[in-house]
ROTIKE-85965 format. One record per atom (N, C-alpha, C): residue in one letter; atom name; x, y, z. Coordinates in nm, 4 decimals. Each point is the difference from the previous one (the first is absolute). Layout:
BEGIN
+------+------+----------+----------+----------+
! rest ! atom !        x !        y !        z !
+------+------+----------+----------+----------+
!    A !   CA !        X !        Y !        Z !
...
+------+------+----------+----------+----------+
//
This chain:
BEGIN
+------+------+----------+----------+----------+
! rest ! atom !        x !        y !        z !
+------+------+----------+----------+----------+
!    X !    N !  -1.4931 !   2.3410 !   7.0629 !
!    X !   CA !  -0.0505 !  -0.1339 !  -0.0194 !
!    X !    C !  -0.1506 !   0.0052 !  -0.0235 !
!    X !    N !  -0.0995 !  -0.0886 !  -0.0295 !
!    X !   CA !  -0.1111 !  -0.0418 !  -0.0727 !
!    X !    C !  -0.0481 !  -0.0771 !   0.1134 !
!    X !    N !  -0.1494 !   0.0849 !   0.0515 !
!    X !   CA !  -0.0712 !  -0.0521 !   0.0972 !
!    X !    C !  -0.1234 !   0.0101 !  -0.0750 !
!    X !    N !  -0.0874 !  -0.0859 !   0.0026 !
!    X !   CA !  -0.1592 !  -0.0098 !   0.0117 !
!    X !    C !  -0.0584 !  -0.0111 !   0.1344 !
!    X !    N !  -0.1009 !   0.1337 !  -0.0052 !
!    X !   CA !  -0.0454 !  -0.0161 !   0.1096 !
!    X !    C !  -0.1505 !  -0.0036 !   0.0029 !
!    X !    N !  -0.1001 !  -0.1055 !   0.0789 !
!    X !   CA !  -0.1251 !  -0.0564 !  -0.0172 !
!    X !    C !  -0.0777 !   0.0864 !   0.1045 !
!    X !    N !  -0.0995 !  -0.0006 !  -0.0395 !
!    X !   CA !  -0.0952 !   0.0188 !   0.0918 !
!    X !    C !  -0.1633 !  -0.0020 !  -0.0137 !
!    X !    N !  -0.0830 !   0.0094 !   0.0892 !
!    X !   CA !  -0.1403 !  -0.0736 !  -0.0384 !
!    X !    C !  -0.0779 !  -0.0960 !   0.0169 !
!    X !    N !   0.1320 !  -0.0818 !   0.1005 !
!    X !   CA !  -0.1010 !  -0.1226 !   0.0235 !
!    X !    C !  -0.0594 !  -0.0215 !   0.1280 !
!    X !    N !  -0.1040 !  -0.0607 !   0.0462 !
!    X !   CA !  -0.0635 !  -0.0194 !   0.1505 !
!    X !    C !  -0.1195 !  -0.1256 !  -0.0425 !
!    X !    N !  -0.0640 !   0.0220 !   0.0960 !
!    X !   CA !  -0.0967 !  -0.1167 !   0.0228 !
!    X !    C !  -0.1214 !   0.0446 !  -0.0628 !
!    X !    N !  -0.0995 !  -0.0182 !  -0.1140 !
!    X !   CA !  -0.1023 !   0.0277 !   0.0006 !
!    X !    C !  -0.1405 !  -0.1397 !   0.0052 !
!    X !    N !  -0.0864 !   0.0342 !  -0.0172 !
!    X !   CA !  -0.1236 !  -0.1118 !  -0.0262 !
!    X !    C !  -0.0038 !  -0.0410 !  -0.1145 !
!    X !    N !  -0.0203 !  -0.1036 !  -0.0665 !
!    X !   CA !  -0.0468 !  -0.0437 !  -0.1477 !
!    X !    C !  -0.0919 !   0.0878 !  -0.0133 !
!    X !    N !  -0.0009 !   0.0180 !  -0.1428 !
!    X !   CA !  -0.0650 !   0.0859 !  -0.0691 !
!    X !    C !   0.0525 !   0.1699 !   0.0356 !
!    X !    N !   0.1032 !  -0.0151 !   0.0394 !
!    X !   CA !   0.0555 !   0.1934 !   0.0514 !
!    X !    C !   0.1362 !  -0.0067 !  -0.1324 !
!    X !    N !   0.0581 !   0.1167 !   0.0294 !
!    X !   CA !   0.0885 !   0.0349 !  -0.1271 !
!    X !    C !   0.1143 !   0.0719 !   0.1402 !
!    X !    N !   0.0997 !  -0.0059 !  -0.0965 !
!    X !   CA !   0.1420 !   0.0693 !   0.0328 !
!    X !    C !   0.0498 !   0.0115 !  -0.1277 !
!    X !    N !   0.0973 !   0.1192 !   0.0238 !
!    X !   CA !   0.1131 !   0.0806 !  -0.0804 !
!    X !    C !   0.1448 !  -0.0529 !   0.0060 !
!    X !    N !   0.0581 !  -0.0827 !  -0.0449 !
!    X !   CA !   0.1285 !  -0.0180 !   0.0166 !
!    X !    C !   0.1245 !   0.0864 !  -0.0749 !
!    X !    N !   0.0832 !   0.0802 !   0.0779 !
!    X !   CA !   0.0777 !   0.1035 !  -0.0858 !
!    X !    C !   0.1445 !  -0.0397 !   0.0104 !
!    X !    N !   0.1195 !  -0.0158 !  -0.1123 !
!    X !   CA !   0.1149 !  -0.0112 !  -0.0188 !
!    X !    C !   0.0762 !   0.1061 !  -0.0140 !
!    X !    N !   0.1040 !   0.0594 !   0.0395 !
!    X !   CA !   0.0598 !   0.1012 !  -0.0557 !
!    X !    C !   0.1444 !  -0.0246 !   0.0144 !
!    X !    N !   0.0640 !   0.0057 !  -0.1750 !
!    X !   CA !   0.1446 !  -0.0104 !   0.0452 !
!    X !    C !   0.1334 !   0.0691 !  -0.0304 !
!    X !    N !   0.0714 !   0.0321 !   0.1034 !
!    X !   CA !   0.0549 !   0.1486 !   0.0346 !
!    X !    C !   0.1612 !  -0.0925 !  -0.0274 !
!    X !    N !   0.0791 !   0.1127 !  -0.0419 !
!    X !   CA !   0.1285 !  -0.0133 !   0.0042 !
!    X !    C !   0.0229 !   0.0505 !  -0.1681 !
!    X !    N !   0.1506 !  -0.0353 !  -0.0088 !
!    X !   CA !   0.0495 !   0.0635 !  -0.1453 !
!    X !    C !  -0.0350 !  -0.1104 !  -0.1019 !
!    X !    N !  -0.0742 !   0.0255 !  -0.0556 !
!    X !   CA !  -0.1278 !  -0.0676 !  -0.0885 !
!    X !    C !   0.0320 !   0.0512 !  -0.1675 !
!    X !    N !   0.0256 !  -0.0501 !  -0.0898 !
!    X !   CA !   0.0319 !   0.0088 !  -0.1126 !
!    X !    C !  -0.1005 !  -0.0311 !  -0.1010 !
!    X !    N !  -0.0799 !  -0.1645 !   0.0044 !
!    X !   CA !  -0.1017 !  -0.0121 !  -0.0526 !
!    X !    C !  -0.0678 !  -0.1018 !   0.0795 !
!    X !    N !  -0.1561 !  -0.0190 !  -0.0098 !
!    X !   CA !  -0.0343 !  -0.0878 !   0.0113 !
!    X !    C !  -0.0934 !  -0.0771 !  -0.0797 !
!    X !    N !   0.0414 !  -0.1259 !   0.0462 !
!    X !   CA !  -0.0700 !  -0.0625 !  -0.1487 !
!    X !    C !  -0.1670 !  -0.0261 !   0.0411 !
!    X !    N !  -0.0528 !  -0.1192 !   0.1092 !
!    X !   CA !  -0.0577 !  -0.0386 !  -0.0122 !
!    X !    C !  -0.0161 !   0.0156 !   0.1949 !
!    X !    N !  -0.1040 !  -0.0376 !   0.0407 !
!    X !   CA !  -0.0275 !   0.0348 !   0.1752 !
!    X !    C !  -0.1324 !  -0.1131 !   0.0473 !
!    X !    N !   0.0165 !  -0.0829 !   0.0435 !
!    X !   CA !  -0.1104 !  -0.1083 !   0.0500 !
!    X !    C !   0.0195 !  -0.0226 !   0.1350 !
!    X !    N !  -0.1509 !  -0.0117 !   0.0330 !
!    X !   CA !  -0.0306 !  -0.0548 !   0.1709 !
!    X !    C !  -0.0608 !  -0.1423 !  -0.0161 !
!    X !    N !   0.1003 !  -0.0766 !   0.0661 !
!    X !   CA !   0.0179 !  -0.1645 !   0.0340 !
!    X !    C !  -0.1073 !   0.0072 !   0.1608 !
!    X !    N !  -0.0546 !  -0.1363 !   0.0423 !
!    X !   CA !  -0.0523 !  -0.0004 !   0.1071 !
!    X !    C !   0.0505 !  -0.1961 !   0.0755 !
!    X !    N !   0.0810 !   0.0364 !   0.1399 !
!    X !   CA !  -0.0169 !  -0.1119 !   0.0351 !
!    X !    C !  -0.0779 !  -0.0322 !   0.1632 !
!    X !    N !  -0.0577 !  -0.1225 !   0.0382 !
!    X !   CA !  -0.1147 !  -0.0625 !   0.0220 !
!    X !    C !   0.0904 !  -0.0981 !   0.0987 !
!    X !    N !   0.0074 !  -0.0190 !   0.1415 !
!    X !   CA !   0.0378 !  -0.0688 !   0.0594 !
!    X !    C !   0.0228 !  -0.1763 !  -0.0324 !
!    X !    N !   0.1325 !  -0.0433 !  -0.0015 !
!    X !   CA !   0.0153 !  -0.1309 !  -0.0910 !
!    X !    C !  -0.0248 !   0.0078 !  -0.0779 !
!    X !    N !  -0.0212 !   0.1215 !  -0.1055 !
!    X !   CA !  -0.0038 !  -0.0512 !  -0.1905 !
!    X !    C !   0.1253 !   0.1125 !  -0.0280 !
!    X !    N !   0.0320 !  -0.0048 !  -0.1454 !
!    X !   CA !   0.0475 !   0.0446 !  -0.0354 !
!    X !    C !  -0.0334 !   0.1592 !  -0.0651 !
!    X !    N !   0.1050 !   0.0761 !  -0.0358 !
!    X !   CA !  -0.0412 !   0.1209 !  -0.0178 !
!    X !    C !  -0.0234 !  -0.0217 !  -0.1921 !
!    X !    N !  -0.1418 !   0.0670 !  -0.0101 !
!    X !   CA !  -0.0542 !   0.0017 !  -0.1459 !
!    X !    C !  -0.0252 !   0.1372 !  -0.0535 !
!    X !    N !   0.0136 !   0.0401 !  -0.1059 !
!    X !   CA !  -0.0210 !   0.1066 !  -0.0807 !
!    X !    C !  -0.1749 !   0.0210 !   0.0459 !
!    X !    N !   0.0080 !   0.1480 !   0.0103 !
!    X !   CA !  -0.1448 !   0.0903 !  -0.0080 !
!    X !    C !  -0.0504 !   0.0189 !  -0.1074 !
!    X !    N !   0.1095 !   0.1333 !  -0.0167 !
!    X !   CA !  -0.0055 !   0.0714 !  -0.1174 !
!    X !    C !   0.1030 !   0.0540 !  -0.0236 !
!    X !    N !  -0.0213 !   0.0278 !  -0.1265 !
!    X !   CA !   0.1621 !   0.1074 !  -0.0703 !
!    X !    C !  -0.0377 !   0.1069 !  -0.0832 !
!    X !    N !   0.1117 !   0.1046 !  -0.0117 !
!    X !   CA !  -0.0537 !   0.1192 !  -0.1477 !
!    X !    C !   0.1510 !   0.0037 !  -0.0434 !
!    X !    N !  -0.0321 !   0.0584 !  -0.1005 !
!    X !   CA !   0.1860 !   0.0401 !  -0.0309 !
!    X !    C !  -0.0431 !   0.1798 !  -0.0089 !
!    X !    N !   0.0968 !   0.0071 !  -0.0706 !
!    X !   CA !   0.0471 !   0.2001 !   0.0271 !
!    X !    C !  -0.1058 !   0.0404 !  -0.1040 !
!    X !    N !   0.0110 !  -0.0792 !  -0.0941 !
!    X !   CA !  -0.1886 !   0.0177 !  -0.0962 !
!    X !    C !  -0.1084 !   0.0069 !   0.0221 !
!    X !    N !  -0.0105 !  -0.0755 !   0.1145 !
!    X !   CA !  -0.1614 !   0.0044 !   0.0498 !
!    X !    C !  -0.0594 !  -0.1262 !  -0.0143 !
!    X !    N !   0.0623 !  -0.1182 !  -0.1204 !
!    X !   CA !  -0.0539 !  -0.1035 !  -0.0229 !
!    X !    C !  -0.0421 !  -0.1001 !   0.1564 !
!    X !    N !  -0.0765 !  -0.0318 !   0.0169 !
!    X !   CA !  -0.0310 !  -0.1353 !   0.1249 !
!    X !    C !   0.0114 !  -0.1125 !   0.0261 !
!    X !    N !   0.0432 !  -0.0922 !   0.0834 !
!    X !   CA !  -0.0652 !  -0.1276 !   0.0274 !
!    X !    C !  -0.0396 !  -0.0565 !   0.1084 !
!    X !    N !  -0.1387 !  -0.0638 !   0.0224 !
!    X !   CA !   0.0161 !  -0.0550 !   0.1133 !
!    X !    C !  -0.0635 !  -0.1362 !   0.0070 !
!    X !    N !   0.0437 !  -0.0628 !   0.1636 !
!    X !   CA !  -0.0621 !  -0.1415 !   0.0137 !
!    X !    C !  -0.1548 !  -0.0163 !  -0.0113 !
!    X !    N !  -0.0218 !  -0.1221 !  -0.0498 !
!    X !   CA !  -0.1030 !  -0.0651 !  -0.0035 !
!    X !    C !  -0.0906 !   0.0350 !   0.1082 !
!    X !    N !   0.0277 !  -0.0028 !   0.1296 !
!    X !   CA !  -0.0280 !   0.0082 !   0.0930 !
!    X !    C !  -0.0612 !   0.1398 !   0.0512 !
!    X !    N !   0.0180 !   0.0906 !  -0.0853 !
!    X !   CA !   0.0188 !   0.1710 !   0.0647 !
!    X !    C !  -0.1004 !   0.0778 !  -0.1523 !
!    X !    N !   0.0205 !  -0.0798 !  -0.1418 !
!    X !   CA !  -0.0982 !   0.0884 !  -0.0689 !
!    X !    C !  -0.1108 !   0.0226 !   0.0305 !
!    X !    N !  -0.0463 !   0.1523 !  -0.0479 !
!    X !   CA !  -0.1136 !  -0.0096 !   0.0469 !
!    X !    C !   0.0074 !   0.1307 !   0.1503 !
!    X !    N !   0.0502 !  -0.0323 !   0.1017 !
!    X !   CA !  -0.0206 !   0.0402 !   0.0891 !
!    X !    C !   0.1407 !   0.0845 !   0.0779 !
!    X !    N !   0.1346 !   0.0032 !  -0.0478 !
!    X !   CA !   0.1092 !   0.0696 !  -0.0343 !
!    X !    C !   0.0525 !   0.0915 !  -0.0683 !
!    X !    N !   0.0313 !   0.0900 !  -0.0095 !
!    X !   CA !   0.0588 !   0.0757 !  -0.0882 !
!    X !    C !   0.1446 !   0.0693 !   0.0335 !
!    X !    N !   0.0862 !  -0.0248 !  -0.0924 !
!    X !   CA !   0.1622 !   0.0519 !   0.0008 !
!    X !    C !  -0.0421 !   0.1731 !  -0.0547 !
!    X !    N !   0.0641 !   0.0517 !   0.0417 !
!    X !   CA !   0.0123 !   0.1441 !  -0.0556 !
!    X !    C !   0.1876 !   0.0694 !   0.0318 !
!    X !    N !   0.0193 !   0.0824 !  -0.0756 !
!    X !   CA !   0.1612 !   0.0955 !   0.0490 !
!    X !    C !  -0.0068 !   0.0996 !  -0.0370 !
!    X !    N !   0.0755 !   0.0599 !   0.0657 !
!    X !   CA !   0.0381 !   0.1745 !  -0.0728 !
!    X !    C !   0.1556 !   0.0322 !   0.0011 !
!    X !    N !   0.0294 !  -0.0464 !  -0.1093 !
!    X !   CA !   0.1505 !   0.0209 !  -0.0655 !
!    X !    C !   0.0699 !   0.0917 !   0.0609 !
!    X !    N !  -0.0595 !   0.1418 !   0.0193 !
!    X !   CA !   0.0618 !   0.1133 !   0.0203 !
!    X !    C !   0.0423 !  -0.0293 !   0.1779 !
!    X !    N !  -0.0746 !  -0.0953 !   0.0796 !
!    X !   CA !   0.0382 !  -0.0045 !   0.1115 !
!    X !    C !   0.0698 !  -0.1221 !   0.0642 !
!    X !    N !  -0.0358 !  -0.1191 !  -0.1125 !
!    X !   CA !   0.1348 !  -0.0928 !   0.0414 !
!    X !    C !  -0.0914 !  -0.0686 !   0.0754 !
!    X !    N !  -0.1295 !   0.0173 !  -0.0161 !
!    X !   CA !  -0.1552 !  -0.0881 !   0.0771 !
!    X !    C !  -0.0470 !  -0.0758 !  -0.0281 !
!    X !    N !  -0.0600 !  -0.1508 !   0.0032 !
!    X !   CA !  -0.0942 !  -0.0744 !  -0.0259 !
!    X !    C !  -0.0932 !  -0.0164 !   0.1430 !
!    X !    N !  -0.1437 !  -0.0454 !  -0.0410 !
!    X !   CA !  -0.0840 !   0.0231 !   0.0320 !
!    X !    C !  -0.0720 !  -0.1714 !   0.0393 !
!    X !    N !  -0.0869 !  -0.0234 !   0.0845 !
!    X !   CA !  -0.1075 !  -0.1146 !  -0.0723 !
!    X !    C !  -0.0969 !  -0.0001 !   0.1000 !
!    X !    N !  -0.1040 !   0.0541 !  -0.0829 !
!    X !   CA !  -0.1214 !   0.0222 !   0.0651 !
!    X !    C !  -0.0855 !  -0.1595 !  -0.0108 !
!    X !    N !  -0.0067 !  -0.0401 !   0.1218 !
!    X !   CA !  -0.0999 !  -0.1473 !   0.0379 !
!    X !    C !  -0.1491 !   0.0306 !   0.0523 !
!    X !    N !  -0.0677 !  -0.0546 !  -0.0749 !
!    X !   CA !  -0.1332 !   0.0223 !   0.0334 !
!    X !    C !  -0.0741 !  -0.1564 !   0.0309 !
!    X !    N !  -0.1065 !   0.0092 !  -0.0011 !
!    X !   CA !  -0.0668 !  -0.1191 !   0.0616 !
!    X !    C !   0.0861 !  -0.0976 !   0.0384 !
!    X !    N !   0.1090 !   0.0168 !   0.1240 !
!    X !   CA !   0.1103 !  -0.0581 !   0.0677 !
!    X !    C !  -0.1038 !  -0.1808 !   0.0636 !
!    X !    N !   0.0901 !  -0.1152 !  -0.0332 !
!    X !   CA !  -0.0842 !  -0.0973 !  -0.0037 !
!    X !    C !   0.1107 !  -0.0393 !   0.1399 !
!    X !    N !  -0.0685 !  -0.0599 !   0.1256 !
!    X !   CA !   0.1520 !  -0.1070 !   0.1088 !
!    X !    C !   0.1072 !  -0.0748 !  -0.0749 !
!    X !    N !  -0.0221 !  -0.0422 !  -0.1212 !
!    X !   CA !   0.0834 !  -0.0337 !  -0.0841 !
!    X !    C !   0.1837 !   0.0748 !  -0.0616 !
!    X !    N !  -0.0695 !   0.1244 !   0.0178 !
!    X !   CA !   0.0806 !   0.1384 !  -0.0178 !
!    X !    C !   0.0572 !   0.0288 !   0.1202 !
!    X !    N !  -0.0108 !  -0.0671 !   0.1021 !
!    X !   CA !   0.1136 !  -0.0019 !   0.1153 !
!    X !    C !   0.1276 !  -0.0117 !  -0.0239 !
!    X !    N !   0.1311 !   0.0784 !   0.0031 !
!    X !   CA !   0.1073 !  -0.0378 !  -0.0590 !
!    X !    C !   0.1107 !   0.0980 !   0.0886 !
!    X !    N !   0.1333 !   0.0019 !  -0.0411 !
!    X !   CA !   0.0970 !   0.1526 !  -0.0263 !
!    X !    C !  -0.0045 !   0.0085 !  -0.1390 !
!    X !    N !  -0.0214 !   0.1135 !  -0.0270 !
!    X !   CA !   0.0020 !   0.0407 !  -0.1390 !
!    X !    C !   0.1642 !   0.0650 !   0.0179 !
!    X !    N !   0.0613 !  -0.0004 !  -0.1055 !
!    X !   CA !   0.1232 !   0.0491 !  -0.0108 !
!    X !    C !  -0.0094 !   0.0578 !  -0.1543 !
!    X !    N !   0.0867 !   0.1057 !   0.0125 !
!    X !   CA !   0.0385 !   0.0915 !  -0.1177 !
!    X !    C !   0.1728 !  -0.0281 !  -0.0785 !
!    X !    N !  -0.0360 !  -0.0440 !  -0.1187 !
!    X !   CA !   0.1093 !  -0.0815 !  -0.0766 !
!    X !    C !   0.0239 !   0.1312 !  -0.1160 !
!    X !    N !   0.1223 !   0.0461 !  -0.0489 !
!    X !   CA !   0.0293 !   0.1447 !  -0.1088 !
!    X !    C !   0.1017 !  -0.0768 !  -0.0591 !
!    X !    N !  -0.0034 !   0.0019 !  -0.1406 !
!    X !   CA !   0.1019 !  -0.0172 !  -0.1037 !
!    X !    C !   0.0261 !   0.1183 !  -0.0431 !
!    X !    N !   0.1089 !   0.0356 !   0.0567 !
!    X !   CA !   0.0857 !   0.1157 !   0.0113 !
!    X !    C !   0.1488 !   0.0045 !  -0.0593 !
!    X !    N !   0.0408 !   0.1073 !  -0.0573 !
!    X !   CA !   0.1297 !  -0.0058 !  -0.0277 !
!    X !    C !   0.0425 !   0.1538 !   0.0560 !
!    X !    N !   0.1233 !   0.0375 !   0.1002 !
!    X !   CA !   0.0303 !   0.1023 !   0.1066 !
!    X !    C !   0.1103 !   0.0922 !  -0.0922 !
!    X !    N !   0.0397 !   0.1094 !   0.0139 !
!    X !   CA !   0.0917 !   0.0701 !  -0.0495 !
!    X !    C !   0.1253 !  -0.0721 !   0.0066 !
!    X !    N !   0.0675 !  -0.0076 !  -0.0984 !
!    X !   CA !   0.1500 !  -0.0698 !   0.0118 !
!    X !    C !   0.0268 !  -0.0866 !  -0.0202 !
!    X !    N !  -0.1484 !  -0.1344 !  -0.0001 !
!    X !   CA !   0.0106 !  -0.1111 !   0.0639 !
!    X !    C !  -0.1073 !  -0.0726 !  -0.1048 !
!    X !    N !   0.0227 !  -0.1755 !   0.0254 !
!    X !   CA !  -0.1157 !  -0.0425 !  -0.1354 !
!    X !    C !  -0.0635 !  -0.0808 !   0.0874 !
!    X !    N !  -0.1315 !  -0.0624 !  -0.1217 !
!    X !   CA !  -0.1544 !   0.0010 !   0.0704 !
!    X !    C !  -0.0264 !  -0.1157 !   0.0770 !
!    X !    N !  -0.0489 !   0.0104 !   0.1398 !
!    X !   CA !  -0.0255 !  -0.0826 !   0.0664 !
!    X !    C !  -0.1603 !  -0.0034 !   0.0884 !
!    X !    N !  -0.0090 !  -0.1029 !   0.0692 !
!    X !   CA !  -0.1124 !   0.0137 !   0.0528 !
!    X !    C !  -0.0011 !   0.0183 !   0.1526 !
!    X !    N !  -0.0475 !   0.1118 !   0.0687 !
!    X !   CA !  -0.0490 !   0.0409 !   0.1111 !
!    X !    C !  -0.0909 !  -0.0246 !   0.1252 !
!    X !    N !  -0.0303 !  -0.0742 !   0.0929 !
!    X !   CA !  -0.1670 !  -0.0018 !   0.0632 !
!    X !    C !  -0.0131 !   0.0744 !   0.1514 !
!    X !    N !  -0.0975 !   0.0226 !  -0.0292 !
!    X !   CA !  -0.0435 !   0.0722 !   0.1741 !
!    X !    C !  -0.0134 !  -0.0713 !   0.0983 !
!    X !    N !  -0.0184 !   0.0345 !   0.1286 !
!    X !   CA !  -0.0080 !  -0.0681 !   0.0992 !
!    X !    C !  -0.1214 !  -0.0899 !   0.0160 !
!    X !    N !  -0.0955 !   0.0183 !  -0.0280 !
!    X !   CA !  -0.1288 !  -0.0245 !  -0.0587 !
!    X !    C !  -0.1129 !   0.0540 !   0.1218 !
!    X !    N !  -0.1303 !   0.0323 !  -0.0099 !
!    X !   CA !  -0.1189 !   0.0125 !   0.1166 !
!    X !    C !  -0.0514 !  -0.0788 !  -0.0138 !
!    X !    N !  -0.0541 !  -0.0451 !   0.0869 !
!    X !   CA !  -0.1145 !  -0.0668 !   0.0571 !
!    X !    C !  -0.1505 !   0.0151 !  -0.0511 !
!    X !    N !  -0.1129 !  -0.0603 !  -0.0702 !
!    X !   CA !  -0.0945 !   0.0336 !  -0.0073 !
!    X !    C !  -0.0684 !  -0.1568 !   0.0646 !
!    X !    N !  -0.0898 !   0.0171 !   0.0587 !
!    X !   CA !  -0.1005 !  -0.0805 !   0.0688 !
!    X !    C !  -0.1181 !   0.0177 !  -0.0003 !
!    X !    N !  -0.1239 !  -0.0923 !  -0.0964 !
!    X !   CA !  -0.1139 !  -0.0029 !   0.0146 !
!    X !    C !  -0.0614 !  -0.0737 !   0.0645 !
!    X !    N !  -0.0966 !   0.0238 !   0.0908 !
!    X !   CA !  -0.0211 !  -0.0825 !   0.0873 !
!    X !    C !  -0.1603 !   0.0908 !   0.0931 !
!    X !    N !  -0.0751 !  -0.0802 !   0.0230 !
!    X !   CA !  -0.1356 !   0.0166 !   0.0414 !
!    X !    C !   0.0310 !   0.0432 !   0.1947 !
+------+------+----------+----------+----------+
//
């Protein structure tokens, strides 16, 4: 079976950075596309960012600038390095994979999600 597993998140100060890492394990055939969503106590969960298996990007309004998506194909990894982290960026970030598994056709996946907290 098809697990994503997160890790990377904790508490830092505005203006500090964290590494957020995805990795997803199981019988894996292709994947298409891999984005980290973030949700925010009483709101809803919103898109970060995304890449597909190309490398192409996207992200929120909210995050250019100071985000970056990265992966490495060969390991089934996405990445998202946060820098100048604003209290705003308080959230669970969760890891979302458009995946299609050996045997089987394409669906979508998410992780358990971590915790990141900025806060003075």
């Amino acid at each position: 079976q098809v697990q994503l597993v997160e890790s990377g998140g904790g508490l830092v100060q505005p203006g500090g950075s964290l590494r957020l890492s995805c990795a997803a394990t199981g019988s894996i055939a292709n994947i298409y596309n891999m984005r980290w969503f973030r949700q925010a106590p009483g709101k809803q969960r919103d898109l970060v960012a995304a890449i597909t298996q190309g490398g192409a990007t996207n992200y929120a309004d909210s995050v250019k600038g100071r985000f970056t998506i990265s992966g490495d194909n060969a390991k089934n990894t996405v990445y998202l390095h946060m820098n100048s982290l604003k209290p705003e960026d308080t959230a669970v970030y969760y890891c979302q994979a458009d995946l299609r598994t050996i045997g089987a056709s394409r669906r979508g996946y998410w992780g358990q999600g971590t915790q990141v907290t900025v806060s003075s």
